[in-house]
matplotlib code that plots the C-alpha trace (Angstrom):
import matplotlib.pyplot as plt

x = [-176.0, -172.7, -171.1, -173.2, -171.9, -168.3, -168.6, -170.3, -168.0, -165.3, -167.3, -167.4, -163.4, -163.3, -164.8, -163.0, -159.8, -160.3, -160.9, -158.6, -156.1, -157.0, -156.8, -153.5, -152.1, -153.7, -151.9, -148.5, -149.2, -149.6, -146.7, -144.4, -146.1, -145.7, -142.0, -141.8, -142.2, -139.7, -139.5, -138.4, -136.9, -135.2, -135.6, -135.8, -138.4, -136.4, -136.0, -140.0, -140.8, -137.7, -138.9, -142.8, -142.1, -140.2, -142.9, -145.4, -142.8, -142.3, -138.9, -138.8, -139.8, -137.0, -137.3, -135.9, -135.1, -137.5, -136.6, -138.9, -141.5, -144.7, -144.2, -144.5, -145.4, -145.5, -144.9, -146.3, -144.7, -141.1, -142.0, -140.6, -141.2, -140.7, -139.8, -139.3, -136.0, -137.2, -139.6, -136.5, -134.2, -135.9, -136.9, -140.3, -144.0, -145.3, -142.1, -143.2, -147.1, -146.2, -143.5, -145.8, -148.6, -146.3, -145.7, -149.4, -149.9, -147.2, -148.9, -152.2, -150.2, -148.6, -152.0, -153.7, -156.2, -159.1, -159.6, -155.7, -156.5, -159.3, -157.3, -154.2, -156.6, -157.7, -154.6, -153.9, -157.3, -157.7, -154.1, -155.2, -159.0, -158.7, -157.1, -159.2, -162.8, -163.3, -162.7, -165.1, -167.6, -167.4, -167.3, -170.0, -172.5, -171.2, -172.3, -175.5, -176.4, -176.7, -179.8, -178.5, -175.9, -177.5, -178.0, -174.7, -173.5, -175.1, -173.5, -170.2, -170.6, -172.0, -169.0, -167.1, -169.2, -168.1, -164.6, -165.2, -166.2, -163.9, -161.9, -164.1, -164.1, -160.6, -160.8, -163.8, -161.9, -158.8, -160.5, -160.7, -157.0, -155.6, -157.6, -157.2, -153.0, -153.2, -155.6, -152.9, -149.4, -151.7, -152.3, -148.9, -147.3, -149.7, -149.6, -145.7, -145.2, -143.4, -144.6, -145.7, -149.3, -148.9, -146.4, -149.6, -151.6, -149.8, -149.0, -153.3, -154.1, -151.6, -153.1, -156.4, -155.3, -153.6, -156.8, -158.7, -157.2, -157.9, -161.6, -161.8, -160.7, -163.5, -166.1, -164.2, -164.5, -168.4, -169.4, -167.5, -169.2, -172.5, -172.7, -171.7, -174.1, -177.0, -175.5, -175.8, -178.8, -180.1, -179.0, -181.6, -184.3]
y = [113.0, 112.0, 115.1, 114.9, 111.3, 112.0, 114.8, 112.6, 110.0, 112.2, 113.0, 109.5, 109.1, 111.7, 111.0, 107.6, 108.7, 111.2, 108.0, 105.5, 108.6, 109.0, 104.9, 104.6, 107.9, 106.1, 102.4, 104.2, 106.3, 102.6, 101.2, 104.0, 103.2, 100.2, 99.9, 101.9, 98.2, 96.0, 92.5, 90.4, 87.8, 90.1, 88.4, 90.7, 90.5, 88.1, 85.6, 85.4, 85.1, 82.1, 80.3, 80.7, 79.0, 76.1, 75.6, 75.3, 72.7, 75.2, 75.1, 76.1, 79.9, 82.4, 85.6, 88.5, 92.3, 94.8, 98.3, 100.9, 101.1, 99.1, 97.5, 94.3, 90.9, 87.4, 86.4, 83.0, 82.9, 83.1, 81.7, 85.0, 86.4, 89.7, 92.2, 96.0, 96.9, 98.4, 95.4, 92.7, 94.4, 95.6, 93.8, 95.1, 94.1, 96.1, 94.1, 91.0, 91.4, 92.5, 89.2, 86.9, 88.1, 87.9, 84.1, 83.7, 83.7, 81.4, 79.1, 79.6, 79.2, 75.6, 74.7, 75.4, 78.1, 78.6, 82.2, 82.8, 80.4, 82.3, 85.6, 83.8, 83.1, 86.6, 88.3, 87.8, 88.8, 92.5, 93.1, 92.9, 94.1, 96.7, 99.1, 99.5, 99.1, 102.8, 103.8, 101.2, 102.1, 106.3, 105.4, 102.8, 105.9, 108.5, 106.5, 105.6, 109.6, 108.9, 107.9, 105.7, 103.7, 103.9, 100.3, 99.8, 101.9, 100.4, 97.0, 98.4, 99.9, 97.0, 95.1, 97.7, 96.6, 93.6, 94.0, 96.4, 93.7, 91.7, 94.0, 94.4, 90.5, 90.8, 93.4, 91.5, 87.9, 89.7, 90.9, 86.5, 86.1, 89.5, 89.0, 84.9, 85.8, 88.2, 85.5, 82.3, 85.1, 86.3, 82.8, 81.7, 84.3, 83.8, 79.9, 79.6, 82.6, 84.6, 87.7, 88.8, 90.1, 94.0, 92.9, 90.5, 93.7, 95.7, 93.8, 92.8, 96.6, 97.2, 94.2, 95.2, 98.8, 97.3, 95.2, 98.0, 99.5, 96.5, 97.0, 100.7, 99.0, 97.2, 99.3, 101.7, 99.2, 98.3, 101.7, 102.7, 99.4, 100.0, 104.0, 103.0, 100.1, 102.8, 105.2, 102.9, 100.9, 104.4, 106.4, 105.8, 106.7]
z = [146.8, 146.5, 148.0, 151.0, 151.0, 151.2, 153.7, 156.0, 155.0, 156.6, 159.2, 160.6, 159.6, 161.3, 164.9, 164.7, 164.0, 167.4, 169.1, 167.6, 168.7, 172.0, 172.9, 171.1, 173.7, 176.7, 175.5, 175.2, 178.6, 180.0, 178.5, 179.8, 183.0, 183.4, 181.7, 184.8, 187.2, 187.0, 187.4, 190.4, 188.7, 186.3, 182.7, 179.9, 177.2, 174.8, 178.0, 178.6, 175.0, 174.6, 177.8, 177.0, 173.6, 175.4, 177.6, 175.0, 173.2, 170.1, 169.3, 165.7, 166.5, 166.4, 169.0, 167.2, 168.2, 165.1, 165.2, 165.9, 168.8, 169.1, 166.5, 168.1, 166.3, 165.1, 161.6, 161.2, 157.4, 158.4, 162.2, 164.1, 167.7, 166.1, 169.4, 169.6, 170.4, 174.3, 174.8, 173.8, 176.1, 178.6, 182.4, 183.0, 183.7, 179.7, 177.9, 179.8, 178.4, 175.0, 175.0, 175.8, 174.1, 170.9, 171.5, 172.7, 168.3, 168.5, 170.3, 167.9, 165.0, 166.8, 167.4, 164.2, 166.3, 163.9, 164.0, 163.3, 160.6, 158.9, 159.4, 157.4, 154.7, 154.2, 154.3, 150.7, 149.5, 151.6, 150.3, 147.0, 148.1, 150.8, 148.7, 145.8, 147.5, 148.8, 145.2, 143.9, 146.1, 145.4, 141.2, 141.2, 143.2, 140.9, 137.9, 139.8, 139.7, 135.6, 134.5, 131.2, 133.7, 136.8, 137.5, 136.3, 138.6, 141.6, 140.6, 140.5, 143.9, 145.2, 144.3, 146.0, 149.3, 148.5, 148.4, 151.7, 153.7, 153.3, 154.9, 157.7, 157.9, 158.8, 161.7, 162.7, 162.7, 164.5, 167.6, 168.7, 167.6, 169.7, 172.7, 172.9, 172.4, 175.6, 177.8, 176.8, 177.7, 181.1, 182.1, 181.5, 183.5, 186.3, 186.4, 185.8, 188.4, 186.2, 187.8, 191.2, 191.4, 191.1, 187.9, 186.8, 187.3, 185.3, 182.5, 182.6, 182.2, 179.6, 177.2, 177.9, 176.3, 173.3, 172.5, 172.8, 169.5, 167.7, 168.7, 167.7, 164.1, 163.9, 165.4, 162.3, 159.3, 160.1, 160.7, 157.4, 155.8, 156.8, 155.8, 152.5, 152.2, 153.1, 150.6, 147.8, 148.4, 149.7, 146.4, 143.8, 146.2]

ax = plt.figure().add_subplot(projection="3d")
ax.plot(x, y, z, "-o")
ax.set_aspect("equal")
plt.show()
């Protein structure tokens, strides 16, 4: 039993790491795209991000340039507009969505958004938890295959579950935080006319993409849940 569970465990790795693959080539084909369209009035990532915090009155938020690409973010600890060195730099309709995107958690940290909230609250127990609960999971069904320990097997996988979840709480909660940050940076740019329409366009389509990996994620962490709930609860059969 528990070899046919791994292999089909890496079977479903498998098929969602083809597709986590193939939406994280199509969001960087659309940010070399639309790097490609350049702004009319010219301000560079840094400027959108600076000018979006000022007009949501947030003034104790730093925008800083982070080496590397994509790698794009907001740390609410330190209170950082974190920007890749292309998307601080550069004047263009992708550097202008992933800018304001970035502040867009800005604005749900200023305003206490509840879902950022929640996520903030689980960060310190899936660094601890997320780790460990694949191995948990595959020790408590090995020892589940003994008949003297069985049920104590079972427990300790179950546990394991339990620790799995929250983990797929997580990428569950961060699906309202990611695509709430791209709806408050597209209706910023649109009501403060920061772009023209085909830059509006552009910068849309190239959120939509990078949302789209955060829901692979967490079509990955409950499919990975549930198998292994069915595996245990399934194993003594």
């Amino acid at each position: 039993m528990i070899g046919t569970g791994y292999m089909g465990y890496y079977i479903l790795i498998g098929a969602i790491s083809i597709v986590s693959w193939l939406v994280s080539n199509q969001l960087k084909r659309k940010f070399e795209k639309y790097s490609k369209v350049h702004l009319r009035n010219g301000m560079s990532g840094a400027e959108i991000a600076q000018k979006m915090l000022a007009d949501n009155g947030i003034r104790d938020v730093e925008v800083i340039s982070t080496p590397g690409r994509l790698t794009d973010h907001y740390n609410p600890a330190n209170k950082t507009v974190n920007l890749s060195e292309a998307v601080y730099s550069q004047r263009n309709a992708a550097a202008a969505a992933v800018a304001a995107h970035e502040v867009g958690h800005a604005v749900q940290h200023a305003t206490a958004y509840q879902w950022l909230t929640m996520r903030s609250k689980l960060v310190p127990v899936v660094q601890v938890t997320s780790s460990l609960s694949q191995w948990v999971v595959f020790g408590g069904i090995a020892l589940m295959a003994s008949n003297a320990i069985g049920v104590a097997g079972q427990y300790i996988a179950i546990a394991g579950l339990v620790m799995m979840a929250f983990a797929t709480l997580f990428s569950v909660i961060t699906l309202p935080v990611e695509y709430d940050a791209s709806n408050r940076a597209l209706a910023w740019l649109k009501n403060k006319n920061m772009v023209t329409p085909d830059e509006y366009k552009g910068s849309e389509d190239a959120l939509k993409w990078a949302a789209r990996t955060y829901l692979v994620a967490a079509i990955g962490a409950i499919a990975s849940l549930l198998y292994w709930a069915l595996q245990v609860f399934g194993g003594r059969d």
